[in-house]
PDB file of the backbone (N, CA, C, O) and the ligand in Angstrom, with CONECT records:
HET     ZN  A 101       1
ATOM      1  N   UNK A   1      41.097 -25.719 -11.637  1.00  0.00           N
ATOM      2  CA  UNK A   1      41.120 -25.820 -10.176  1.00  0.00           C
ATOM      3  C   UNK A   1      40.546 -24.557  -9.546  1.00  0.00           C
ATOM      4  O   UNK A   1      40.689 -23.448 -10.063  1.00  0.00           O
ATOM      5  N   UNK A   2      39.866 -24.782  -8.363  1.00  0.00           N
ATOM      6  CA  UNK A   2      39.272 -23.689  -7.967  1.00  0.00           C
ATOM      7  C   UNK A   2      40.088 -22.618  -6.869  1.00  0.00           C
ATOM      8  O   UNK A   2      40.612 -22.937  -5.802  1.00  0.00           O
ATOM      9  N   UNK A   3      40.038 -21.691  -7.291  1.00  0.00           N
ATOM     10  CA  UNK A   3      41.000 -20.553  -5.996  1.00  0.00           C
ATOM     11  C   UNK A   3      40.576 -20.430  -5.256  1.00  0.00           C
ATOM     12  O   UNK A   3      39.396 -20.110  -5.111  1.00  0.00           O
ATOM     13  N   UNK A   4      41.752 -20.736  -4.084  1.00  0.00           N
ATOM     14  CA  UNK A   4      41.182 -21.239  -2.452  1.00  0.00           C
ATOM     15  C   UNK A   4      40.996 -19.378  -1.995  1.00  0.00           C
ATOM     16  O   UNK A   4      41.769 -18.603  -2.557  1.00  0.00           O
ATOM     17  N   UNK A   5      40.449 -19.076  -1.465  1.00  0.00           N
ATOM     18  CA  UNK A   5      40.314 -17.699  -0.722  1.00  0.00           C
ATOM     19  C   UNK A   5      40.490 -17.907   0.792  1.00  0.00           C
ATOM     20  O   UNK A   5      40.028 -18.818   1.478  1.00  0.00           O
ATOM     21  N   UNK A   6      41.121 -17.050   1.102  1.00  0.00           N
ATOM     22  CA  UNK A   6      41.302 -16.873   2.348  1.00  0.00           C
ATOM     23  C   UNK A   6      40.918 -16.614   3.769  1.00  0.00           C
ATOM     24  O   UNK A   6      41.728 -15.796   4.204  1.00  0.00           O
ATOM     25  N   UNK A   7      40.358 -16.823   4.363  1.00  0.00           N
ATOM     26  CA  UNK A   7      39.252 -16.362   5.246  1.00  0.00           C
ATOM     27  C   UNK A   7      38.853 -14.688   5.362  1.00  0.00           C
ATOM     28  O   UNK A   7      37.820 -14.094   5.669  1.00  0.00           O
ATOM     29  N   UNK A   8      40.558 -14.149   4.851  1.00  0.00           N
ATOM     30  CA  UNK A   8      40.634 -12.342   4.887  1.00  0.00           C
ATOM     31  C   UNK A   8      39.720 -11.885   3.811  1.00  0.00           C
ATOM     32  O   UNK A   8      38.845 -11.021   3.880  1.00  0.00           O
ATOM     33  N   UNK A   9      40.188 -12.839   2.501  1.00  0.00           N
ATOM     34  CA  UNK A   9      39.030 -12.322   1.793  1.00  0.00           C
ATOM     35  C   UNK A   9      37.814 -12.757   1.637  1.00  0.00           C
ATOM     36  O   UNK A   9      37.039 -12.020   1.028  1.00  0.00           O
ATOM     37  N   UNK A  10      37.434 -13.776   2.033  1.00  0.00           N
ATOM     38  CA  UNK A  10      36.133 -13.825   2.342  1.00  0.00           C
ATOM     39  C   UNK A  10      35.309 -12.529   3.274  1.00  0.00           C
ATOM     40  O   UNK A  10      34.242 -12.010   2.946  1.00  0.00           O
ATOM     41  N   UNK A  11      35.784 -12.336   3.982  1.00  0.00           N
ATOM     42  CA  UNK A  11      35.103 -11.020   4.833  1.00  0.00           C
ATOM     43  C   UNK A  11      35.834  -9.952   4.172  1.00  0.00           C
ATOM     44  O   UNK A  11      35.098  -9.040   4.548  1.00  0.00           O
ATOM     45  N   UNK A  12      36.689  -9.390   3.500  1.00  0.00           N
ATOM     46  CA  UNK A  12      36.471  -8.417   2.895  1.00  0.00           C
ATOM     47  C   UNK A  12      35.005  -8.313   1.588  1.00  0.00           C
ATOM     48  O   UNK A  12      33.984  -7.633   1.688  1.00  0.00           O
ATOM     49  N   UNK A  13      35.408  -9.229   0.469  1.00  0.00           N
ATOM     50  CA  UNK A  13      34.012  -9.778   0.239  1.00  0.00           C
ATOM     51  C   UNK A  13      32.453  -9.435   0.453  1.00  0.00           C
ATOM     52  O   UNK A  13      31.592  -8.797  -0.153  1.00  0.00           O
ATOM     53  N   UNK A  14      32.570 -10.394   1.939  1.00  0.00           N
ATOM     54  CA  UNK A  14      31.311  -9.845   2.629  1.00  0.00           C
ATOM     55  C   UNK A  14      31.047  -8.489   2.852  1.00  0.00           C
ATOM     56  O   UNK A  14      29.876  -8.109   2.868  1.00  0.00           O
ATOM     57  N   UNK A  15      32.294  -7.432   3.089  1.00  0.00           N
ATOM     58  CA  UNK A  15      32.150  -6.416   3.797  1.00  0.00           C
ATOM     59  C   UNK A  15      31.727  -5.235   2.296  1.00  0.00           C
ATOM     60  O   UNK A  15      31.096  -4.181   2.380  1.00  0.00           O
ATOM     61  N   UNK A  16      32.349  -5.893   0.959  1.00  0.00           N
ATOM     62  CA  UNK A  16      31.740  -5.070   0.033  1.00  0.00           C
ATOM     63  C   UNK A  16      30.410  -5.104  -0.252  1.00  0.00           C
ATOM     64  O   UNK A  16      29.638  -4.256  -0.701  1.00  0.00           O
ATOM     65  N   UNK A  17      30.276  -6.269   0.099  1.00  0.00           N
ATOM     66  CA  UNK A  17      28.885  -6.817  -0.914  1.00  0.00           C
ATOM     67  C   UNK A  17      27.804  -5.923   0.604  1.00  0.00           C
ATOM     68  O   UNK A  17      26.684  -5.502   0.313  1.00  0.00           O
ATOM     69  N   UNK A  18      28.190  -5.804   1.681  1.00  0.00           N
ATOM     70  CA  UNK A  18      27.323  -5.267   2.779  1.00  0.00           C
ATOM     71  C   UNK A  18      27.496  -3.918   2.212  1.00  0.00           C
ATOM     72  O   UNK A  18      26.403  -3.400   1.984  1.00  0.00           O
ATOM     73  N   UNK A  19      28.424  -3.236   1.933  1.00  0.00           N
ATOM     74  CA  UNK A  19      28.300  -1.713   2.073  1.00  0.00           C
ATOM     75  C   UNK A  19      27.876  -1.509   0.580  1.00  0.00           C
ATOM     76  O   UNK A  19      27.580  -0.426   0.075  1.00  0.00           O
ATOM     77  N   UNK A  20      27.894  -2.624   0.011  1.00  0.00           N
ATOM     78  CA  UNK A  20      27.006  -2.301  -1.378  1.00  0.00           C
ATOM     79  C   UNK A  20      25.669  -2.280  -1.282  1.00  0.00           C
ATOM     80  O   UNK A  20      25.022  -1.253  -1.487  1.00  0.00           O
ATOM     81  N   UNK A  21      25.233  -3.214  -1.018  1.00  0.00           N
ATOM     82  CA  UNK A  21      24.006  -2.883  -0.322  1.00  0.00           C
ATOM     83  C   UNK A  21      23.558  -1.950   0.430  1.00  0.00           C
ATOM     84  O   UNK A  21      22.376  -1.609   0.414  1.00  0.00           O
ATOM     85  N   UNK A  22      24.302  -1.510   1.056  1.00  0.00           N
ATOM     86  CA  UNK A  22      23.841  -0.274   2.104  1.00  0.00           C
ATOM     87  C   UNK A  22      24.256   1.127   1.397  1.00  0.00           C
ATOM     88  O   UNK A  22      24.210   2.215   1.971  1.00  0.00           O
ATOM     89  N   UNK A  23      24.660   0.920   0.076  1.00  0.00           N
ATOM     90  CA  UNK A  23      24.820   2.360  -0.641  1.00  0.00           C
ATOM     91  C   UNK A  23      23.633   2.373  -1.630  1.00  0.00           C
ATOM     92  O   UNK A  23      23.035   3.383  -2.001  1.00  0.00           O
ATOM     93  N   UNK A  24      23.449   1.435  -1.904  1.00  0.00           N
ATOM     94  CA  UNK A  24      22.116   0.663  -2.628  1.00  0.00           C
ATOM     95  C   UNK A  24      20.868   1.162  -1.963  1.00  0.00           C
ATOM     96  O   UNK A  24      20.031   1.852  -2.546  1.00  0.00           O
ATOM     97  N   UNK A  25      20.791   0.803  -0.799  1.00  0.00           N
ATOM     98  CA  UNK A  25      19.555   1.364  -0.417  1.00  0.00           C
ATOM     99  C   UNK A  25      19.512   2.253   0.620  1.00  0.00           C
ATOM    100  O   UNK A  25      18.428   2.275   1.202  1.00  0.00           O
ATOM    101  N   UNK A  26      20.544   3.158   1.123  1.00  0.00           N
ATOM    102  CA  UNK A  26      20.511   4.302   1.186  1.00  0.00           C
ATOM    103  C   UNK A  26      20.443   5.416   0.143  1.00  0.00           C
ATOM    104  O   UNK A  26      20.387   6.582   0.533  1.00  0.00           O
ATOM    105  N   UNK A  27      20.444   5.037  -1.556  1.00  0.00           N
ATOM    106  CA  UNK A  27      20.175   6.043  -2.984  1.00  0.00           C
ATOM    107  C   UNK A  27      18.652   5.197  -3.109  1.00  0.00           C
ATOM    108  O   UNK A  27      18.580   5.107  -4.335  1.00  0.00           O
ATOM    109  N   UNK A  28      17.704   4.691  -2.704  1.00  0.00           N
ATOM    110  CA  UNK A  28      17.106   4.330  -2.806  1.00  0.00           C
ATOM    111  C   UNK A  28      15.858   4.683  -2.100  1.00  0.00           C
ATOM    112  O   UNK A  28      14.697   4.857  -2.469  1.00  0.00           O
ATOM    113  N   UNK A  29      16.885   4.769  -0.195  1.00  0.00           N
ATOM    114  CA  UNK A  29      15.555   5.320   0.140  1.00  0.00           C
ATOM    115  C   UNK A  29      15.881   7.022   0.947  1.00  0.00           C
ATOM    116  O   UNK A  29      15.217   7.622   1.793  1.00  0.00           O
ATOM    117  N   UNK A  30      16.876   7.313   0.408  1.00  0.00           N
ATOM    118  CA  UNK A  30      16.932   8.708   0.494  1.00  0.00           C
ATOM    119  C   UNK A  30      16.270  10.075  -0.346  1.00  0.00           C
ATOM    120  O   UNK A  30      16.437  10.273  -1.549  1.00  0.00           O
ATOM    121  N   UNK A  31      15.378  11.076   0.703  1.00  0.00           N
ATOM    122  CA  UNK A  31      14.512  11.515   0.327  1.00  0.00           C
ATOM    123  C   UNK A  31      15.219  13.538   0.888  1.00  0.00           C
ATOM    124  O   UNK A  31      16.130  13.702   1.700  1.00  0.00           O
ATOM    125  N   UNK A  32      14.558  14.567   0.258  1.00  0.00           N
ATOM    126  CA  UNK A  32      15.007  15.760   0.878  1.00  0.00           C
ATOM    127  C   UNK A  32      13.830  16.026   1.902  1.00  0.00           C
ATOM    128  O   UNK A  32      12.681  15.717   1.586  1.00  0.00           O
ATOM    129  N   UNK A  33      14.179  16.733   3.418  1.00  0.00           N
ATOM    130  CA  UNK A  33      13.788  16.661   4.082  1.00  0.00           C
ATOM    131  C   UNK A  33      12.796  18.324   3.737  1.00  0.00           C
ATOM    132  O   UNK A  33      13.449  19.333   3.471  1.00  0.00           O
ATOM    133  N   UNK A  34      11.242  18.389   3.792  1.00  0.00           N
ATOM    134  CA  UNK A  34      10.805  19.295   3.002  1.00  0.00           C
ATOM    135  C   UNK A  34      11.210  20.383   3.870  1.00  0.00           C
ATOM    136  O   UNK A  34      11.169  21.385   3.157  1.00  0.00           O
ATOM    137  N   UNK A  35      11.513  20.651   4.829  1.00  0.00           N
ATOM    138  CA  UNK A  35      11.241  21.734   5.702  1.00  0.00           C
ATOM    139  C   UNK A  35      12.898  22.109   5.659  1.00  0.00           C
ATOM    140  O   UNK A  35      13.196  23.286   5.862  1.00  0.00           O
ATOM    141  N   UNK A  36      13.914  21.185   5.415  1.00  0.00           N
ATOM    142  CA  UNK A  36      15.150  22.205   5.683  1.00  0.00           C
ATOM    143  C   UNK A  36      16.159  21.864   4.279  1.00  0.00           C
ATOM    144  O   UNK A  36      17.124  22.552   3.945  1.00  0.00           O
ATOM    145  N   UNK A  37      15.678  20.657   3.586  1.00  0.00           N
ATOM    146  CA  UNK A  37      16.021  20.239   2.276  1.00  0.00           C
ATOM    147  C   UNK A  37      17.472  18.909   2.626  1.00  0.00           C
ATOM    148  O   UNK A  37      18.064  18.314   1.725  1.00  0.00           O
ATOM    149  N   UNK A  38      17.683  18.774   3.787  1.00  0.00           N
ATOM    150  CA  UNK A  38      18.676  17.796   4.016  1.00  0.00           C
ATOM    151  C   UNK A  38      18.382  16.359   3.393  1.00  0.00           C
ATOM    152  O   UNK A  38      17.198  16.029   3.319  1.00  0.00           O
ATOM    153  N   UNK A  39      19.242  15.581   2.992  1.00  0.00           N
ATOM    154  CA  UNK A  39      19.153  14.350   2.842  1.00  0.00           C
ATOM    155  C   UNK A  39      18.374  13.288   4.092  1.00  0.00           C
ATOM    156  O   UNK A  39      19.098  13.093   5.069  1.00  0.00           O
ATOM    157  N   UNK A  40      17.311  12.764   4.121  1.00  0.00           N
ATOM    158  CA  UNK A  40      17.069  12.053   5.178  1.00  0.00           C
ATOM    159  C   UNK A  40      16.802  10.720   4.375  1.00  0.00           C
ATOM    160  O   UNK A  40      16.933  10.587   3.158  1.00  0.00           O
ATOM    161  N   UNK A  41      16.338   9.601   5.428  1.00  0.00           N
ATOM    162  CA  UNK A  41      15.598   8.303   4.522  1.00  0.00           C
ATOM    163  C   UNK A  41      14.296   8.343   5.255  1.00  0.00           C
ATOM    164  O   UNK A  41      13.651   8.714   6.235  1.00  0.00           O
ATOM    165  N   UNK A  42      14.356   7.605   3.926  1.00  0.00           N
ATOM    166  CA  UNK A  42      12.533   7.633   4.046  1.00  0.00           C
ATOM    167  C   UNK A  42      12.076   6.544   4.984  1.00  0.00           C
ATOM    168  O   UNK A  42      10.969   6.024   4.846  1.00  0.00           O
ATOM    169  N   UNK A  43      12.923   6.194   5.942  1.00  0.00           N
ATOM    170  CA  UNK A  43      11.996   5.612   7.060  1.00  0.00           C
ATOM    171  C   UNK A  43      11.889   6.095   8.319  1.00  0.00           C
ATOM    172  O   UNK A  43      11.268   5.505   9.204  1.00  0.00           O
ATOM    173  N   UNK A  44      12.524   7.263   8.482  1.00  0.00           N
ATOM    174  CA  UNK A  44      13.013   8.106   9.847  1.00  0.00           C
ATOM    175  C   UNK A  44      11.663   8.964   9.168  1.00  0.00           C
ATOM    176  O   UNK A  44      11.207   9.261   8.064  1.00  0.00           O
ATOM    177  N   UNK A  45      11.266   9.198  11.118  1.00  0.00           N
ATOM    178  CA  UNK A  45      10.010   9.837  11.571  1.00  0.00           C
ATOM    179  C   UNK A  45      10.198  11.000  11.903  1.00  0.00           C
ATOM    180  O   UNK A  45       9.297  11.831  12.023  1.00  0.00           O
ATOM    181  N   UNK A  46      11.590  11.236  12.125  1.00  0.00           N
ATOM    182  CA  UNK A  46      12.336  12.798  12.475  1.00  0.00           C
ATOM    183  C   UNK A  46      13.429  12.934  11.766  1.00  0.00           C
ATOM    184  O   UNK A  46      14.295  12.089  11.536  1.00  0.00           O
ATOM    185  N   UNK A  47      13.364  13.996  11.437  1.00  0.00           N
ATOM    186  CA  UNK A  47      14.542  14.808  10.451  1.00  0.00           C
ATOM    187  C   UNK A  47      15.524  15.221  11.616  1.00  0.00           C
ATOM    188  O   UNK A  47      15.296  15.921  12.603  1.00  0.00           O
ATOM    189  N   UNK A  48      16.851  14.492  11.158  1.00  0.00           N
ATOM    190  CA  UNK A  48      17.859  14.530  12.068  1.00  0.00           C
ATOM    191  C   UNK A  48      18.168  16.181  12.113  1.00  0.00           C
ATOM    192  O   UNK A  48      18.316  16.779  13.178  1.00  0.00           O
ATOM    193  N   UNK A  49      18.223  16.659  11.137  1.00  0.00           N
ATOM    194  CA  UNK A  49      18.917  18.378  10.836  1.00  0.00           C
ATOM    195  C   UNK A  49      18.227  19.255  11.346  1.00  0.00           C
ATOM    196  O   UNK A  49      18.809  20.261  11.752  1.00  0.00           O
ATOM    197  N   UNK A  50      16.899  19.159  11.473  1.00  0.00           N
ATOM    198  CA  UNK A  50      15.677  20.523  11.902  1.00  0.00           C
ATOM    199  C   UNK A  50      15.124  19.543  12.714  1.00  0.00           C
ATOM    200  O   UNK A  50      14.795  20.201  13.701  1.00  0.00           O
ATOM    201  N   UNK A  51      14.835  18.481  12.916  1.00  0.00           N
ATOM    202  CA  UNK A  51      13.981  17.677  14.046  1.00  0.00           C
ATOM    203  C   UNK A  51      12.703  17.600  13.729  1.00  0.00           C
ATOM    204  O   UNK A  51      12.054  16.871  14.479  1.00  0.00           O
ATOM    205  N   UNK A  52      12.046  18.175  12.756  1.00  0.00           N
ATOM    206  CA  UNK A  52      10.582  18.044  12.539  1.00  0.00           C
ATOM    207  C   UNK A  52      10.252  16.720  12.137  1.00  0.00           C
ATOM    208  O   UNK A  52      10.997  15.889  11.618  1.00  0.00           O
ATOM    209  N   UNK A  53       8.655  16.589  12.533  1.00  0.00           N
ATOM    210  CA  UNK A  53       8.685  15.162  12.213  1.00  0.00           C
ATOM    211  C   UNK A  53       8.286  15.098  10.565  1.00  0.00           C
ATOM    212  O   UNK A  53       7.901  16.022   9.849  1.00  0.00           O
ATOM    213  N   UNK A  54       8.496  13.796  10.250  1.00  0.00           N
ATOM    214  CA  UNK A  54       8.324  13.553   8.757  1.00  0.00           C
ATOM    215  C   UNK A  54       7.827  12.134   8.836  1.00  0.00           C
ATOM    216  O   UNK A  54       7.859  11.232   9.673  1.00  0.00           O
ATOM    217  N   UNK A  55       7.102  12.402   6.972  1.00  0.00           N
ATOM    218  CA  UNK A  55       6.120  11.027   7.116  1.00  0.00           C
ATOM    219  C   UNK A  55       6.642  10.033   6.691  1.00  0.00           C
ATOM    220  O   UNK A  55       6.992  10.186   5.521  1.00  0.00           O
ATOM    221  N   UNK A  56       6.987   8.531   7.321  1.00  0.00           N
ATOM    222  CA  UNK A  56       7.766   7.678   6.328  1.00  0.00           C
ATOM    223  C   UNK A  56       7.624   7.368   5.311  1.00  0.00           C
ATOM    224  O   UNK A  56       7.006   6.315   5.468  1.00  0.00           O
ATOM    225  N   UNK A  57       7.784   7.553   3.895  1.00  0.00           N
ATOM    226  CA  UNK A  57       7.594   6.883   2.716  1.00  0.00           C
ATOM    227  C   UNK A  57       7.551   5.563   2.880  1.00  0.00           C
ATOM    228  O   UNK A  57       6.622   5.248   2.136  1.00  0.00           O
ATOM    229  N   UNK A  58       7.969   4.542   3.392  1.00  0.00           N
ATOM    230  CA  UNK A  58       8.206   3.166   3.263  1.00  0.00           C
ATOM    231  C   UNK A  58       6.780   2.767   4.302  1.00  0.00           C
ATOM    232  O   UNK A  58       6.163   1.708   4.409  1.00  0.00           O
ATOM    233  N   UNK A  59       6.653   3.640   4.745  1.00  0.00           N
ATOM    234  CA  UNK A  59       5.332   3.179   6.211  1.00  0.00           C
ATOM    235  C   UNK A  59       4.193   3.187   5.683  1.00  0.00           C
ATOM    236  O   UNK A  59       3.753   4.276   5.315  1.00  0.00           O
ATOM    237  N   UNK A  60       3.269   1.793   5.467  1.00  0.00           N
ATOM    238  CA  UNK A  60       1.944   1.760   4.840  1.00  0.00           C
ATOM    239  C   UNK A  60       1.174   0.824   6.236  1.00  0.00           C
ATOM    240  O   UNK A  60       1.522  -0.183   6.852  1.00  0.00           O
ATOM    241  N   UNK A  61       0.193   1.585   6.312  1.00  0.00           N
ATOM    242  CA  UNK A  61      -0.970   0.697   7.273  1.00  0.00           C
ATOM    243  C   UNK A  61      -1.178  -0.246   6.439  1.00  0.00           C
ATOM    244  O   UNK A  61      -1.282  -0.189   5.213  1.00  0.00           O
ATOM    245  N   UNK A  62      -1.267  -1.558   7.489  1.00  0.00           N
ATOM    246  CA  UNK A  62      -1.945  -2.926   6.872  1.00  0.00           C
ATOM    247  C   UNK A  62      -3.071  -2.863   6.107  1.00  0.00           C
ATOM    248  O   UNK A  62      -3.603  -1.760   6.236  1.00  0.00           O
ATOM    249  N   UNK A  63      -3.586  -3.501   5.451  1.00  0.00           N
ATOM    250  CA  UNK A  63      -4.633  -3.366   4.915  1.00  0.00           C
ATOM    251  C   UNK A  63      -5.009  -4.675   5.379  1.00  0.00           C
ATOM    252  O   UNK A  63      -4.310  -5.518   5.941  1.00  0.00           O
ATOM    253  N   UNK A  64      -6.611  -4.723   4.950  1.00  0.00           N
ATOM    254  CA  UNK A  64      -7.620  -5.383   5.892  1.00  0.00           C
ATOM    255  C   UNK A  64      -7.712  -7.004   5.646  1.00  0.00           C
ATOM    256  O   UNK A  64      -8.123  -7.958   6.307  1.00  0.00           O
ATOM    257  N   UNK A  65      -7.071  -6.809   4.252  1.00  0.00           N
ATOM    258  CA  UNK A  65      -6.610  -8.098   3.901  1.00  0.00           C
ATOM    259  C   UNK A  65      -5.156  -9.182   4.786  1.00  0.00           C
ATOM    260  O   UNK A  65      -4.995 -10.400   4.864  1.00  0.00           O
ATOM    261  N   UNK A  66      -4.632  -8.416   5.127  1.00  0.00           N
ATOM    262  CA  UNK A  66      -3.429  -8.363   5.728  1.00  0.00           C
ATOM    263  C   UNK A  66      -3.592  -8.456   7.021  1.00  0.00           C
ATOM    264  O   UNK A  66      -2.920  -9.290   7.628  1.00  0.00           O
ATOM    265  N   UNK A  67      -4.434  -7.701   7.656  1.00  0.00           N
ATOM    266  CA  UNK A  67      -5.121  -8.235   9.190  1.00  0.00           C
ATOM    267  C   UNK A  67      -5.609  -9.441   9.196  1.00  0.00           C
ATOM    268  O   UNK A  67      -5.333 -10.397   9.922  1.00  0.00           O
ATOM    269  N   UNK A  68      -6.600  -9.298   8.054  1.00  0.00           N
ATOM    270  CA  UNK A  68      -7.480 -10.831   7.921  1.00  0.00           C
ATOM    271  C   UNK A  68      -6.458 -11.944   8.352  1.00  0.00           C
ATOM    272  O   UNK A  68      -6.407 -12.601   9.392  1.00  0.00           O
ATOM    273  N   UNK A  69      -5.596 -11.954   7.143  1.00  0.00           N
ATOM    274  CA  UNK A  69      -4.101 -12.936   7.205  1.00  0.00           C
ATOM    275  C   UNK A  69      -3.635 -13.258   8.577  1.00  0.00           C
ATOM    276  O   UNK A  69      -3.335 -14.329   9.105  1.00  0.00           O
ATOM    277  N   UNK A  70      -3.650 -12.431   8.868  1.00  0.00           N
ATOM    278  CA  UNK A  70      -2.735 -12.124   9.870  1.00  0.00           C
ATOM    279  C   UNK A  70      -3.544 -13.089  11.514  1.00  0.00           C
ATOM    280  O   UNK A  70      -3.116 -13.821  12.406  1.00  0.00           O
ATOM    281  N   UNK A  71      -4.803 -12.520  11.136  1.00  0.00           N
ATOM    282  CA  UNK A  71      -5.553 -13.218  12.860  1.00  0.00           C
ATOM    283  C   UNK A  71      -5.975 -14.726  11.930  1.00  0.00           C
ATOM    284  O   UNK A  71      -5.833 -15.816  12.485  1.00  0.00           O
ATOM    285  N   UNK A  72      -6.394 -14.652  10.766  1.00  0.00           N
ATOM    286  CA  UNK A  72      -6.178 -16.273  10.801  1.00  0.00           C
ATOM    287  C   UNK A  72      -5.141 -16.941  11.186  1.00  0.00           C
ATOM    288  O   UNK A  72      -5.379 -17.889  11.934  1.00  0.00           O
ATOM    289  N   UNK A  73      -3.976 -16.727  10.886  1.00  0.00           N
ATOM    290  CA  UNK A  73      -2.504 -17.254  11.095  1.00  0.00           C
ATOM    291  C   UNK A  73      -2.427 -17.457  12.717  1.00  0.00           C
ATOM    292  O   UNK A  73      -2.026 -18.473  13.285  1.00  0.00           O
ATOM    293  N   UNK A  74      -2.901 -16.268  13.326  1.00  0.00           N
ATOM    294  CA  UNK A  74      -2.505 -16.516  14.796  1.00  0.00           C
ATOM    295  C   UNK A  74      -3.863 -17.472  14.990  1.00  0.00           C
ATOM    296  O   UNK A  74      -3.834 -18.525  15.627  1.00  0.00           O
ATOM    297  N   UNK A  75      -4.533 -17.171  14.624  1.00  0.00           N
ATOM    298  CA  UNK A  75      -6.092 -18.293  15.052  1.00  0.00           C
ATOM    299  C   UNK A  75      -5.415 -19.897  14.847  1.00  0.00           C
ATOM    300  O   UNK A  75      -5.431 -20.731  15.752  1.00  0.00           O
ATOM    301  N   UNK A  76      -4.946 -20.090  13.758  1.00  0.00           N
ATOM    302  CA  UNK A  76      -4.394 -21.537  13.603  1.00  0.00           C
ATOM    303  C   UNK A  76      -3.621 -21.878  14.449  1.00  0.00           C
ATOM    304  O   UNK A  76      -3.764 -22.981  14.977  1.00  0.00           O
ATOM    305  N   UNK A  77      -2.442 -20.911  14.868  1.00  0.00           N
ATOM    306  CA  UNK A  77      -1.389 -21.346  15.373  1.00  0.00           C
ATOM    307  C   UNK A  77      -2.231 -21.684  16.693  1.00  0.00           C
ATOM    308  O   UNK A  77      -2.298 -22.869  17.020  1.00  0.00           O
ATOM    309  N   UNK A  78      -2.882 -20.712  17.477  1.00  0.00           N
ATOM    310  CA  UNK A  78      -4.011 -20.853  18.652  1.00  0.00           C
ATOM    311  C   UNK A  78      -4.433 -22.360  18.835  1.00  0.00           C
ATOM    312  O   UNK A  78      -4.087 -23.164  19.700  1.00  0.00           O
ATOM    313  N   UNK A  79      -5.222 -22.492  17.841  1.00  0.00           N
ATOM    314  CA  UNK A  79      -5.911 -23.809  17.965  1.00  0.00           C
ATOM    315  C   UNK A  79      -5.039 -25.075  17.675  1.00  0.00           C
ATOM    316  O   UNK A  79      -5.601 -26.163  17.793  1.00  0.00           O
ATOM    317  N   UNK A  80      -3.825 -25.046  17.335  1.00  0.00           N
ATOM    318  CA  UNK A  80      -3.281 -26.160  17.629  1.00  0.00           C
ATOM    319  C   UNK A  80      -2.828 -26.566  18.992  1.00  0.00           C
ATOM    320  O   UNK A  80      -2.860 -27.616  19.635  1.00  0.00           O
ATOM    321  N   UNK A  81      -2.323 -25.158  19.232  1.00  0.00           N
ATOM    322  CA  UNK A  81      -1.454 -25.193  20.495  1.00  0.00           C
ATOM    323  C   UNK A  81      -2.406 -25.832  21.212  1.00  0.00           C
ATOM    324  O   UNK A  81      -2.116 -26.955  21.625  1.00  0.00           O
ATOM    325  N   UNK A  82      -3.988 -25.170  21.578  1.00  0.00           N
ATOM    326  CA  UNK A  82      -4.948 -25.613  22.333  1.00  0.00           C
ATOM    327  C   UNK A  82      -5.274 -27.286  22.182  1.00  0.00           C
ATOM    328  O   UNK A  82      -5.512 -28.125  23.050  1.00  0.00           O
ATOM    329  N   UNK A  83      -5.183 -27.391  20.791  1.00  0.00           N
ATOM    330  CA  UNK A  83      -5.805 -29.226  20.248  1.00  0.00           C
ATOM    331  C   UNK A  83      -4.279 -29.745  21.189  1.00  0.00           C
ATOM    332  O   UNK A  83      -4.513 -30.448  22.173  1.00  0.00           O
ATOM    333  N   UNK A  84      -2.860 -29.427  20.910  1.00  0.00           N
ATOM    334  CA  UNK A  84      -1.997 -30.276  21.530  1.00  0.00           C
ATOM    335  C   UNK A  84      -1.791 -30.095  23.249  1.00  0.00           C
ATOM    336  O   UNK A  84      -0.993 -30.744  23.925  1.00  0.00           O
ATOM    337  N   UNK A  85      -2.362 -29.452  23.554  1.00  0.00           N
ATOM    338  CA  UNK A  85      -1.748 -29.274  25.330  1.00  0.00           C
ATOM    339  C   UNK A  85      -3.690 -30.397  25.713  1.00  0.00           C
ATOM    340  O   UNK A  85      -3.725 -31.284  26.566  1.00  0.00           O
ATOM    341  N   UNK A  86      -4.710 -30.080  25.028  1.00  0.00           N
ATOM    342  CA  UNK A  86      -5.750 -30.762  25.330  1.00  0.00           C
ATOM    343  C   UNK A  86      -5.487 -32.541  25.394  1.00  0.00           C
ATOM    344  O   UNK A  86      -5.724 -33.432  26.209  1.00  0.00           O
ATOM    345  N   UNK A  87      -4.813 -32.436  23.925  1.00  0.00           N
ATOM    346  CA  UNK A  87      -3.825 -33.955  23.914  1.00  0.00           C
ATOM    347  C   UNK A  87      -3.792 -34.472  24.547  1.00  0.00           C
ATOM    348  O   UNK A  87      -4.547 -35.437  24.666  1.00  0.00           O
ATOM    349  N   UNK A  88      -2.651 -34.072  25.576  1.00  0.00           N
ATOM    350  CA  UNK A  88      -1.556 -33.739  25.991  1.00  0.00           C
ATOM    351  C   UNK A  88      -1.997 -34.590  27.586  1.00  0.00           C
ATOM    352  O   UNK A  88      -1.704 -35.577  28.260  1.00  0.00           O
ATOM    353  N   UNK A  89      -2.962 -33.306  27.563  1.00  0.00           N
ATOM    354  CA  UNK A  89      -3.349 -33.556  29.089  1.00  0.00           C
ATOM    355  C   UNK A  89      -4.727 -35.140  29.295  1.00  0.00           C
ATOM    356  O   UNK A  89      -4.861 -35.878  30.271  1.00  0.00           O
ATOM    357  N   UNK A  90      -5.438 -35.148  28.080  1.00  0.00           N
ATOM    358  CA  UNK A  90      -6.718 -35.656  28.380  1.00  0.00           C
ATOM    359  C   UNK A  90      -5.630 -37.499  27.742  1.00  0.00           C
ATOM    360  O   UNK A  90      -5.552 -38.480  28.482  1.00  0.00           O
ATOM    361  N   UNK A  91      -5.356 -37.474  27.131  1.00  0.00           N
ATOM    362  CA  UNK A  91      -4.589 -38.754  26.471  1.00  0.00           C
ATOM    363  C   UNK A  91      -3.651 -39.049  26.842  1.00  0.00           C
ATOM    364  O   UNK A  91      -3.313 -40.126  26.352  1.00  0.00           O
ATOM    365  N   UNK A  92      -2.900 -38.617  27.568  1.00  0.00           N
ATOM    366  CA  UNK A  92      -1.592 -38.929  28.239  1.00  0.00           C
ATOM    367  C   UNK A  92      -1.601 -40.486  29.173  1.00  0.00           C
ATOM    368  O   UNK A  92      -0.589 -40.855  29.769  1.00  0.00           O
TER     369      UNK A  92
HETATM  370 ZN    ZN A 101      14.798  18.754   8.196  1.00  0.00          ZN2+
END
């Protein structure tokens, strides 16, 4: 038979499995800050301790492939919208 859980522990549960994760990838993306040596993460643009700015490790410009992707995707979505309101209006 299966053990009923409680709604308490269900969100305790949740609340490990969240701060597991968030210890997870705070050792993951924690980096020393070069200028004063503090712990920062590597997605902050400013070092909380000295304030200088810093470069994100996790921050990569798109690449051109990825633009490409990217304006086709909106191009499609574009031209439907346009093919259905044309529909819309001329076939109605
Ligand atoms: Zn610093």
């Amino acid at each position: 038979m299966k053990k009923r859980t409680t709604v308490y522990e269900d969100k305790a549960a949740k609340e490990a499995k969240r701060r597991k994760f968030e210890e997870e990838y705070r050792a993951k993306h924690t980096v020393q800050c070069p200028y004063c040596k503090k712990d920062v993460l590597d997605t902050m643009t400013k070092c909380p301790g000295c304030g200088k700015e810093l470069k994100p490790a996790g921050y990569r410009p798109l690449s051109d492939k990825q633009i490409f992707r990217i304006r086709l995707i909106a191009f499609i979505v574009c031209m439907v919208i346009a093919v259905a309101v044309v529909y819309f209006v001329v076939f109605r």
